[in-house]
DSSP file (Angstrom, degrees, kcal/mol; ACC not computed):
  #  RESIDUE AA STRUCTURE BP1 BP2  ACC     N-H-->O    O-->H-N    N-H-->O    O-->H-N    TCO  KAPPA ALPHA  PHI   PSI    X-CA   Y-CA   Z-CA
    1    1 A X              0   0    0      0, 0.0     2,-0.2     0, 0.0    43,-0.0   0.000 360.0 360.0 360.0 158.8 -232.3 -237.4 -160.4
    2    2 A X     >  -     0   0    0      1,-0.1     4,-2.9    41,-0.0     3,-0.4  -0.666 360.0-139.4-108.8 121.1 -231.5 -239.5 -163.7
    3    3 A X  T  4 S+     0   0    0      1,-0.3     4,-0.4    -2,-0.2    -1,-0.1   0.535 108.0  56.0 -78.2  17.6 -227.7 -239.9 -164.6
    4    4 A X  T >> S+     0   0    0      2,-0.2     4,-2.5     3,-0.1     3,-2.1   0.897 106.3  45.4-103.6 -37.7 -228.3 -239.4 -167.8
    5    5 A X  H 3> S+     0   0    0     -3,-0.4     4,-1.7     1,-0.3     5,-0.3   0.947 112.6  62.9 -65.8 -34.1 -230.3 -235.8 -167.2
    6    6 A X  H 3< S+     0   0    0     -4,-2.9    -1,-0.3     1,-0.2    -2,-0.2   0.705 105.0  38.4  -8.8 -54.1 -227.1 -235.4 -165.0
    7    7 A X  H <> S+     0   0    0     -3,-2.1     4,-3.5    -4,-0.4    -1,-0.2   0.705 115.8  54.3-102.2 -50.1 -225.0 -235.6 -167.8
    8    8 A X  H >X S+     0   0    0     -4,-2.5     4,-1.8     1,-0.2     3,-1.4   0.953 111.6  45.7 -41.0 -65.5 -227.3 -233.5 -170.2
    9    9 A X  H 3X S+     0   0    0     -4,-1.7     4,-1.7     1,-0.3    -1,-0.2   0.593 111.5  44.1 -86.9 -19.4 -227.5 -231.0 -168.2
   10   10 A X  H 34 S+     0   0    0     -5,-0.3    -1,-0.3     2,-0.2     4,-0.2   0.754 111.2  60.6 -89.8 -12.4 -223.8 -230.6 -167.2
   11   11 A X  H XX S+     0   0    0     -4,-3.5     4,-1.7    -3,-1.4     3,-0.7   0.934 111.1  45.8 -69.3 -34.9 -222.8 -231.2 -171.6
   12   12 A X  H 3X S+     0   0    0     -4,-1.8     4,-1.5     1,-0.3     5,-0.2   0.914 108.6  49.2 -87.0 -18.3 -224.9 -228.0 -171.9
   13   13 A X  H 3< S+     0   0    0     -4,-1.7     4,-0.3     2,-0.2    -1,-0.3   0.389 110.7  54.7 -70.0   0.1 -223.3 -226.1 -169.0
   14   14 A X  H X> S+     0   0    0     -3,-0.7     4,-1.5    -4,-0.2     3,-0.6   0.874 115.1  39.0-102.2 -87.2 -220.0 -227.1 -170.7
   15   15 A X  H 3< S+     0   0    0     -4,-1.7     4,-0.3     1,-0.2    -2,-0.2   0.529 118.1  43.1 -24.1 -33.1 -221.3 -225.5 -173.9
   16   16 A X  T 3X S+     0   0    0     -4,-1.5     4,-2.9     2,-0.2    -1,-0.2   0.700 114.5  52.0-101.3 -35.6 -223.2 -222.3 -172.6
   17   17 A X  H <> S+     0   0    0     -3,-0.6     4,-1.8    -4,-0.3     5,-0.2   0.991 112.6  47.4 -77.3 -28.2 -220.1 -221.4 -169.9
   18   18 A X  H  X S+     0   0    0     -4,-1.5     4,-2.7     1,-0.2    -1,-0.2   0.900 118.6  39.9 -55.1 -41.6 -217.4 -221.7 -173.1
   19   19 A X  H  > S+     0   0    0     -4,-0.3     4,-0.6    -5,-0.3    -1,-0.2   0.997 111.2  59.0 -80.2 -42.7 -219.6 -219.6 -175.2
   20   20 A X  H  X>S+     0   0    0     -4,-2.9     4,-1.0     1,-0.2     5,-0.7   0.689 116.1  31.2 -34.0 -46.5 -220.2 -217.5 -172.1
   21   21 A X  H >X5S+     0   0    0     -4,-1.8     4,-0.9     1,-0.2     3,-0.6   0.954 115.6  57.1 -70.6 -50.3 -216.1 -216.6 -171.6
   22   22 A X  H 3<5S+     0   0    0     -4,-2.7    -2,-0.2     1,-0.3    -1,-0.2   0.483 126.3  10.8 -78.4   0.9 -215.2 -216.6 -174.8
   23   23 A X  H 3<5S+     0   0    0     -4,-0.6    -1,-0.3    -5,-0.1    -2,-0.2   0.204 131.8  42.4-152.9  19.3 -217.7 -213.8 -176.2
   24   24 A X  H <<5S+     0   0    0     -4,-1.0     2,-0.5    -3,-0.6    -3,-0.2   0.324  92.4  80.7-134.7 -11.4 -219.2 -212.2 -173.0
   25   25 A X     << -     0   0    0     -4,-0.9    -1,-0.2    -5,-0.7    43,-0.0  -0.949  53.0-176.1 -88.6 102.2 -215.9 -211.7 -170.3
   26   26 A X        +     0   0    0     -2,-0.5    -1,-0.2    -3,-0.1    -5,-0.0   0.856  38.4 118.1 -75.0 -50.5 -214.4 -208.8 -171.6
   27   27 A X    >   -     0   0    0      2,-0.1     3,-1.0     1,-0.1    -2,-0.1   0.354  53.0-154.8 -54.9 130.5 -211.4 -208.9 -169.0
   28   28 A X  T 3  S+     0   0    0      1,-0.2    -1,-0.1     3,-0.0    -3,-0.0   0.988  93.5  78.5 -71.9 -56.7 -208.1 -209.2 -170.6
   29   29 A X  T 3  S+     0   0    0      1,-0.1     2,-1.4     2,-0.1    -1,-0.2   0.641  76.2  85.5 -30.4 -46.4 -207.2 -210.6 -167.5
   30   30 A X  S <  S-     0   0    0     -3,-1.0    -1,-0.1     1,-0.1     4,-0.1  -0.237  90.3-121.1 -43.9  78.7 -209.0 -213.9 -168.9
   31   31 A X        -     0   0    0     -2,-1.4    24,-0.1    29,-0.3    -1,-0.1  -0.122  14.6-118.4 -69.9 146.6 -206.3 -215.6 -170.9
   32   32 A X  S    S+     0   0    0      1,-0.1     2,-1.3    22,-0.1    -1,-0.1   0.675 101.5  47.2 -52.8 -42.9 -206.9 -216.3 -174.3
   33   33 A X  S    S+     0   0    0     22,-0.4    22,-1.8     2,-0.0     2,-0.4  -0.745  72.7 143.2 -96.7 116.0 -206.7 -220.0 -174.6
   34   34 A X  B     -A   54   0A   0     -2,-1.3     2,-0.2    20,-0.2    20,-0.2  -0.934  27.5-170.9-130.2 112.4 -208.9 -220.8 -171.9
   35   35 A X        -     0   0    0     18,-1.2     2,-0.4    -2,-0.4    -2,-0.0  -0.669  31.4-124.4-115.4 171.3 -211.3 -224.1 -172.3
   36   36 A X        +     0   0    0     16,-0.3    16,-0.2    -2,-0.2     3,-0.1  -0.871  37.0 169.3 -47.9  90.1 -214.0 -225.6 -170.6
   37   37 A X        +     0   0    0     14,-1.2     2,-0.2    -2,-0.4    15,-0.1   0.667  59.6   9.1-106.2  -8.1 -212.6 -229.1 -170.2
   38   38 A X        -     0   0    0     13,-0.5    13,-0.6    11,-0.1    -1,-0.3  -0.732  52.6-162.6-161.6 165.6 -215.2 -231.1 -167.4
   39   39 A X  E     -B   50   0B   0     -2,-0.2     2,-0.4    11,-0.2    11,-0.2  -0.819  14.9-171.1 164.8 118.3 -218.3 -229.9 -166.1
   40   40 A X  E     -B   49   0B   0      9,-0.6     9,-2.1    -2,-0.3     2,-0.2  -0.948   6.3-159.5-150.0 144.5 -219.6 -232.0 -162.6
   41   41 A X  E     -B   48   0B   0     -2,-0.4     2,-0.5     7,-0.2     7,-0.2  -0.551  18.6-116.0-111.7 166.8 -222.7 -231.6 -161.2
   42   42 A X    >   -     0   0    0      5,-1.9     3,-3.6    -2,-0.2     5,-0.1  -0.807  39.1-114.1 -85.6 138.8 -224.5 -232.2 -157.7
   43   43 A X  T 3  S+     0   0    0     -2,-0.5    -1,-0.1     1,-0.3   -37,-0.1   0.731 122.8  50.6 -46.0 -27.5 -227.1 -234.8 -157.9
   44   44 A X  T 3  S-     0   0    0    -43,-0.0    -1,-0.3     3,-0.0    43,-0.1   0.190 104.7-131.8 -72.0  -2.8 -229.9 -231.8 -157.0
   45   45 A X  S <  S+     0   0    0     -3,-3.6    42,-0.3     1,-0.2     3,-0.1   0.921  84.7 115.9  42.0  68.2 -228.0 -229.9 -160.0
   46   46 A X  S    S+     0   0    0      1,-0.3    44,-0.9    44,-0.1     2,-0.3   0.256  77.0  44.8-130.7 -15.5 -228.1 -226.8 -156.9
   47   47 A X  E    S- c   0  90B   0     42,-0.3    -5,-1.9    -5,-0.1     2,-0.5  -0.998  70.6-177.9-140.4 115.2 -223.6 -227.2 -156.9
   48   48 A X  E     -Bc  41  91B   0     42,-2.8    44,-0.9    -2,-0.3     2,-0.8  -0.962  15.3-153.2-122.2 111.2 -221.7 -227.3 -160.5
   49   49 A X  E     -Bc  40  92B   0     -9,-2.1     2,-0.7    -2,-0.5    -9,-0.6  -0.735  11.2-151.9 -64.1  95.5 -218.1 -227.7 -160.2
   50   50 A X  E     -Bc  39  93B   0     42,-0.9    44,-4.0    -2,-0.8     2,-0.8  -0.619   0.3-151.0-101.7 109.3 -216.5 -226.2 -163.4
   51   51 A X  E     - c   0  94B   0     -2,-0.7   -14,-1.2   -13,-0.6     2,-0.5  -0.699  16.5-165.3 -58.5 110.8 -212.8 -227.6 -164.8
   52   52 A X        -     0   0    0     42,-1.5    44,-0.3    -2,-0.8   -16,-0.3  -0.653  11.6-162.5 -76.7  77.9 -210.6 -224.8 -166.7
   53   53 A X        -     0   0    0     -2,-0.5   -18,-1.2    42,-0.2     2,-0.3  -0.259  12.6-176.5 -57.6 153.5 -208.0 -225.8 -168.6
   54   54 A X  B     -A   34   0A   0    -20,-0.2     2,-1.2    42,-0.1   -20,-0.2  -0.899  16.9-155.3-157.1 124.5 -205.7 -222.4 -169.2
   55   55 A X        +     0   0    0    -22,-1.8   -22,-0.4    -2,-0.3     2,-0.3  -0.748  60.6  92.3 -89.5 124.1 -202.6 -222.9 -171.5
   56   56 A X  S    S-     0   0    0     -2,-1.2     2,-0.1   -24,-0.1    -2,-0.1  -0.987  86.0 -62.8-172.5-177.8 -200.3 -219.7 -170.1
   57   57 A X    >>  -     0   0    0     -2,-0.3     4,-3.2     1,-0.1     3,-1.4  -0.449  63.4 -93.2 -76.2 142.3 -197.4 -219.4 -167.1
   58   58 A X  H 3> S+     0   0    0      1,-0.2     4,-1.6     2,-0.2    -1,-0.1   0.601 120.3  59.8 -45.3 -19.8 -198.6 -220.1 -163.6
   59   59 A X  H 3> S+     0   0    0      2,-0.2     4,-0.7     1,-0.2    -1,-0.2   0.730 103.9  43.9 -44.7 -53.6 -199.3 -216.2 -163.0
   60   60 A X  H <> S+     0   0    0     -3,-1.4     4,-2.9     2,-0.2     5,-0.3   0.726 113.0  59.1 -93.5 -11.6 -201.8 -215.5 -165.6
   61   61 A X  H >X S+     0   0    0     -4,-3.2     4,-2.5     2,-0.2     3,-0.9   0.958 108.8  45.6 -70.8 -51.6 -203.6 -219.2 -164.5
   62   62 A X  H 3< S+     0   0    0     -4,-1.6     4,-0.3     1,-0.3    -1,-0.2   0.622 114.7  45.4 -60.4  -7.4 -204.1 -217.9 -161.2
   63   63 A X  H 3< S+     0   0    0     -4,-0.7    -1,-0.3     2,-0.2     4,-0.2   0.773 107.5  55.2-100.8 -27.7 -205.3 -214.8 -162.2
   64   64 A X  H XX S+     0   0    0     -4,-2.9     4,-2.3    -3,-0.9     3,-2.0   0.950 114.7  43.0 -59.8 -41.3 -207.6 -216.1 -164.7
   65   65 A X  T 3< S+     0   0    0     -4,-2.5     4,-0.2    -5,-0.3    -1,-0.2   0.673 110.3  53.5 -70.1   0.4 -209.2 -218.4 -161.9
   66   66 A X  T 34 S+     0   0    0     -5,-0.3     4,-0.5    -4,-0.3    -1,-0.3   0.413 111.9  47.0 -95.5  -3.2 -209.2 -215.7 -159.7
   67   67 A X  T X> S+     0   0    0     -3,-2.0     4,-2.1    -4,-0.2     3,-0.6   0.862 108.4  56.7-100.0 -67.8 -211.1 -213.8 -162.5
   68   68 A X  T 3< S+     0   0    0     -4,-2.3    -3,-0.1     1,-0.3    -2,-0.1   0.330 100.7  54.8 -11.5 -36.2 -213.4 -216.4 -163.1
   69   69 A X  T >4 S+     0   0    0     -4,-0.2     3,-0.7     2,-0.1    -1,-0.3   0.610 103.4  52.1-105.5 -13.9 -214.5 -216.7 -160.1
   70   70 A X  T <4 S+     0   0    0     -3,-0.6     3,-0.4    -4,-0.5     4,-0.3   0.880 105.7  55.0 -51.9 -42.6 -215.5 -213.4 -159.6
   71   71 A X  T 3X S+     0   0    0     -4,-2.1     4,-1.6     1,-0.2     5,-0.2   0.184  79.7 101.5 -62.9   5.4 -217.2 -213.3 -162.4
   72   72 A X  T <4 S+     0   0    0     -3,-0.7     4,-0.3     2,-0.2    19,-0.3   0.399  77.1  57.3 -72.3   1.6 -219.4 -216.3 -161.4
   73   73 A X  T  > S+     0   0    0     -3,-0.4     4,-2.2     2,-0.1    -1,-0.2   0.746 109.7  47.9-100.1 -71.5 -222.3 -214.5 -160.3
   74   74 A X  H  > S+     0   0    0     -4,-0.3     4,-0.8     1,-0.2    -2,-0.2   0.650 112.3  44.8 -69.9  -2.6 -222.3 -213.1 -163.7
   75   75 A X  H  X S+     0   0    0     -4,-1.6     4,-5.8     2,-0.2    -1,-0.2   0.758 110.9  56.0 -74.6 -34.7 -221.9 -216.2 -165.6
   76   76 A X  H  > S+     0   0    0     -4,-0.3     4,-1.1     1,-0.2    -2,-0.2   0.881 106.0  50.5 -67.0 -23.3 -224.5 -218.0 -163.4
   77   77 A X  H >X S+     0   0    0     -4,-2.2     3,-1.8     1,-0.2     4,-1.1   0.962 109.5  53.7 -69.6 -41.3 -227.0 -215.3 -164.3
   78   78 A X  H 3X S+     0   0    0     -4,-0.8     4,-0.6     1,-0.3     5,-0.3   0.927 109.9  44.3 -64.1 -44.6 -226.1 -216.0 -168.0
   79   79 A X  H 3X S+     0   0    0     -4,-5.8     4,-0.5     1,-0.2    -1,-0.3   0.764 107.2  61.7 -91.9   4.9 -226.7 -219.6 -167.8
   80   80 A X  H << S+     0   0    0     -3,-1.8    -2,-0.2    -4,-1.1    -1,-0.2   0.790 108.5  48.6 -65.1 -48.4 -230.2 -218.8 -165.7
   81   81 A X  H  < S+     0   0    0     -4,-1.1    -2,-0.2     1,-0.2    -1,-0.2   0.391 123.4  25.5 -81.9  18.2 -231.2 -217.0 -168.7
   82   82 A X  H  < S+     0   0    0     -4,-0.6     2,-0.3     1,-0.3    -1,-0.2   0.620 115.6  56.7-123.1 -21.4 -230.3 -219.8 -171.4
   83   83 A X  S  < S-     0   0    0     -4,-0.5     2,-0.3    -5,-0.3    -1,-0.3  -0.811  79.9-133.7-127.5 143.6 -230.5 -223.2 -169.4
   84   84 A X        +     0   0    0     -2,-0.3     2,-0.1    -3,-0.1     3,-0.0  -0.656  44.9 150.0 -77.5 151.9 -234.5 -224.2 -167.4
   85   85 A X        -     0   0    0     -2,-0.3    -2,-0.1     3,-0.1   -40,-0.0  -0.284  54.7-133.5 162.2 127.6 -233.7 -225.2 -164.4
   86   86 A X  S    S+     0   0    0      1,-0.1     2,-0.4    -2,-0.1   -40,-0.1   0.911  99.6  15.4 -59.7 -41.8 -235.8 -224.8 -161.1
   87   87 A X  S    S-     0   0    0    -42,-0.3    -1,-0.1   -43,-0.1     2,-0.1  -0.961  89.7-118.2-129.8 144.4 -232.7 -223.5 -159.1
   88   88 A X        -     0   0    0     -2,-0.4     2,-0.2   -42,-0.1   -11,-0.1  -0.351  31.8-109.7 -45.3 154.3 -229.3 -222.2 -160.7
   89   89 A X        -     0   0    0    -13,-0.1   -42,-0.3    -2,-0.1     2,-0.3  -0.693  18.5-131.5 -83.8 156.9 -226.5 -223.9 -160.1
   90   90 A X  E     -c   47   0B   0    -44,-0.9   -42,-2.8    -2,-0.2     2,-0.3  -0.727  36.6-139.1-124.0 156.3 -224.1 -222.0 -157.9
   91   91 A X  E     -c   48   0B   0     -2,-0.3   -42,-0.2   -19,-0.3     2,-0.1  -0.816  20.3-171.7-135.1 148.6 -220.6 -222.5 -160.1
   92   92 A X  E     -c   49   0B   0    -44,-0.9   -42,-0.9    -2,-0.3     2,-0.4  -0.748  12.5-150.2-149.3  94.2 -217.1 -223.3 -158.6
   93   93 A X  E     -c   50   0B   0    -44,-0.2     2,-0.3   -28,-0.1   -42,-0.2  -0.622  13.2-175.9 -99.8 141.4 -214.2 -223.2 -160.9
   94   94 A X  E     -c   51   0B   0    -44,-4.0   -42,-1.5    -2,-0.4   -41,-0.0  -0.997  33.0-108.2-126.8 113.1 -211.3 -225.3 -160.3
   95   95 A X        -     0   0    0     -2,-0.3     2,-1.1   -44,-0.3   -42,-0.2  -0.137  33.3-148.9 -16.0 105.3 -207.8 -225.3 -162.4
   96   96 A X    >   +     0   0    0    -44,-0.3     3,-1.0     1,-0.1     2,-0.3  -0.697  22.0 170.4-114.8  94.9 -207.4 -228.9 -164.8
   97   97 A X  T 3   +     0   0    0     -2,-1.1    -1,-0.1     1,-0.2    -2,-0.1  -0.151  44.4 103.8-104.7  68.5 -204.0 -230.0 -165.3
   98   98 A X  T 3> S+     0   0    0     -2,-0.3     4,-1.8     3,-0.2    -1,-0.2   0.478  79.2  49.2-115.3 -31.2 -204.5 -233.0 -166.8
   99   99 A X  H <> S+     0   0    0     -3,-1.0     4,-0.7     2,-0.2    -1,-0.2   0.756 114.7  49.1 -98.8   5.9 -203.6 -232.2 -170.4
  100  100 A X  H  > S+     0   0    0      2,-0.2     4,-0.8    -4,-0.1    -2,-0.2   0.718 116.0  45.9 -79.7 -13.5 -200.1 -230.3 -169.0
  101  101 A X  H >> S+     0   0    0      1,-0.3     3,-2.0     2,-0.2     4,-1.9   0.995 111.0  48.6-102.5 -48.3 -199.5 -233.6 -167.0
  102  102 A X  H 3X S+     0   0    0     -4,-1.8     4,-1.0     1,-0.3    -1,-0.3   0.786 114.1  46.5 -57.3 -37.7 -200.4 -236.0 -170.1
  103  103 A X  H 3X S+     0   0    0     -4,-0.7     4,-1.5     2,-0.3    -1,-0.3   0.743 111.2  58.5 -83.0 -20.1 -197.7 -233.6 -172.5
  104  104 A X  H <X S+     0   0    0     -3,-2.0     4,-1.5    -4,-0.8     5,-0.4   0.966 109.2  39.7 -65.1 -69.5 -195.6 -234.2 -169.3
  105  105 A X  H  X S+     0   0    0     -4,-1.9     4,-0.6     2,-0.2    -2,-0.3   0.712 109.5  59.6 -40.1 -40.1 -195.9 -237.9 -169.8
  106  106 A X  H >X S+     0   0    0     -4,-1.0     3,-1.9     2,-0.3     4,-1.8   0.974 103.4  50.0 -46.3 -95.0 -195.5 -237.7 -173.2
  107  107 A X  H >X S+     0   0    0     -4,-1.5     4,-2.5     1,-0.3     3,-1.7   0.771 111.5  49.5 -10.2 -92.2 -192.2 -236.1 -172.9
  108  108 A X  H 3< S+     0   0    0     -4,-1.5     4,-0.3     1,-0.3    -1,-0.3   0.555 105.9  53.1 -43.0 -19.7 -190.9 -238.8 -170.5
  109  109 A X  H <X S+     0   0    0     -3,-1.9     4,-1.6    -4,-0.6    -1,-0.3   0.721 115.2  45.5 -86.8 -27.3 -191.9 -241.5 -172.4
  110  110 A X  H <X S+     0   0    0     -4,-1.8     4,-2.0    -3,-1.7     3,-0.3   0.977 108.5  54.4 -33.0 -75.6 -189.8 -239.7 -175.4
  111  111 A X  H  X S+     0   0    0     -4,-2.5     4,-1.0    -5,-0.3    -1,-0.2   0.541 108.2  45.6 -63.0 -14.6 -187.6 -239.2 -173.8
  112  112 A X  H  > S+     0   0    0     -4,-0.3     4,-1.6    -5,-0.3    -1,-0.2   0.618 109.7  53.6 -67.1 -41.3 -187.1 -242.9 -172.5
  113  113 A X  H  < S+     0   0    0     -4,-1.6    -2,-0.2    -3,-0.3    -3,-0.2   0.698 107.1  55.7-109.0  -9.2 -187.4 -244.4 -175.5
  114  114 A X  H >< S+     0   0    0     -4,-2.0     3,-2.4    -5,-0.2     4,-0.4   0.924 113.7  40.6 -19.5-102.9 -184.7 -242.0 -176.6
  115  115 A X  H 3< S+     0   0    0     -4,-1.0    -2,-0.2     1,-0.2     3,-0.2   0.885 124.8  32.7 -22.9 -54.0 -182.7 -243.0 -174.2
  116  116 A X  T 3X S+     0   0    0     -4,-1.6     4,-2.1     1,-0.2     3,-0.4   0.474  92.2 114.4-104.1   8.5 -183.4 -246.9 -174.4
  117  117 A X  H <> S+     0   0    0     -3,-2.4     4,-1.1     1,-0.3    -1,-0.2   0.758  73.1  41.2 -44.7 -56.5 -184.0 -246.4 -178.4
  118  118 A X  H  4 S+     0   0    0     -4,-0.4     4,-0.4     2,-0.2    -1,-0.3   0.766 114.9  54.4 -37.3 -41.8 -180.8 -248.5 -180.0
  119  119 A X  H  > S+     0   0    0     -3,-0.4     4,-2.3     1,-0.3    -2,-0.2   1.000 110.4  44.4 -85.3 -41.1 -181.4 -251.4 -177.4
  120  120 A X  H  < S+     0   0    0     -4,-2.1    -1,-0.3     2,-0.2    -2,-0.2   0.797 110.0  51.5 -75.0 -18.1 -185.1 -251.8 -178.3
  121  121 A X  T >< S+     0   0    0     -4,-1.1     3,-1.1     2,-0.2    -2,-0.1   0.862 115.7  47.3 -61.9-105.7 -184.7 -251.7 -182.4
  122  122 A X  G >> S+     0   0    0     -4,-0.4     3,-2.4     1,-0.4     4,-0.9   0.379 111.2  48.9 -30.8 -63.3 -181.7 -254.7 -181.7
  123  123 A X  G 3< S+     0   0    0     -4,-2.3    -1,-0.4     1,-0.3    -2,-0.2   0.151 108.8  59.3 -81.0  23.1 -184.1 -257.0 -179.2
  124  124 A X  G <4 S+     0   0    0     -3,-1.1    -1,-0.3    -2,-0.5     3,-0.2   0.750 106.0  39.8 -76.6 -61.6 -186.7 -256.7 -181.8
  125  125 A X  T <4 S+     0   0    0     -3,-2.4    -2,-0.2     1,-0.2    -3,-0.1   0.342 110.5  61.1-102.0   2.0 -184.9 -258.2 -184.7
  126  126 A X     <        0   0    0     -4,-0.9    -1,-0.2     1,-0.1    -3,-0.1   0.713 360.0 360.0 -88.3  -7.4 -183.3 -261.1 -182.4
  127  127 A X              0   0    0     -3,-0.2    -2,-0.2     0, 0.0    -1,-0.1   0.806 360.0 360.0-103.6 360.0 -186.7 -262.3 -181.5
């Protein structure tokens, strides 16, 4: 298979599961800001691995992925009726905390240059 239909095919499953949560998952359990952030497929596009980011306290993430993936049965039928494709993909969603650990980083570098703020101004204007 062609890494570029690879790619297609996991941008539209990134597109159809967002609209999918956000206007067809009734469950309040499903916390409100919830995105879509990565999308990876198997090369036989038969296995799609699905990222979530979900901005809330560790409690309501584990209960939105634990929601989420119950409800994976009914999203894969939703994206059998939007998406051809010989075989569904069987969907596995996985937690991505990559934009809490970049605002983490973000912080600590702040905070650093806080910290080291005065000394870098002064070795600035000596060189």
């Amino acid at each position: 298979m062609s890494e570029n239909r690879i790619r297609r095919v996991a941008e539209q499953l990134k597109k159809d599961v967002s609209a999918i949560i956000a206007a067809e998952i009734k469950d309040p359990r499903v916390a409100g800001l919830t995105s879509i952030t990565a999308v990876e497929l198997s090369r036989d596009l038969r296995y799609a691995s699905i990222y979530v980011s979900i901005f809330s306290d560790e409690k309501e993430k584990e209960e939105t992925l634990q929601t989420l993936t119950r409800a994976s049965g009914f999203i894969r039928n939703e994206i059998g009726r939007r998406i051809r494709l010989r075989y569904t993909p069987e969907i596995n969603f996985f937690i991505d905390n990559s934009l809490e650990y970049g605002a983490h980083i973000d912080r600590v570098i702040k905070s650093l240059k806080e910290e080291t703020g005065g000394e870098d101004e002064r070795s600035e204007q000596n060189n």
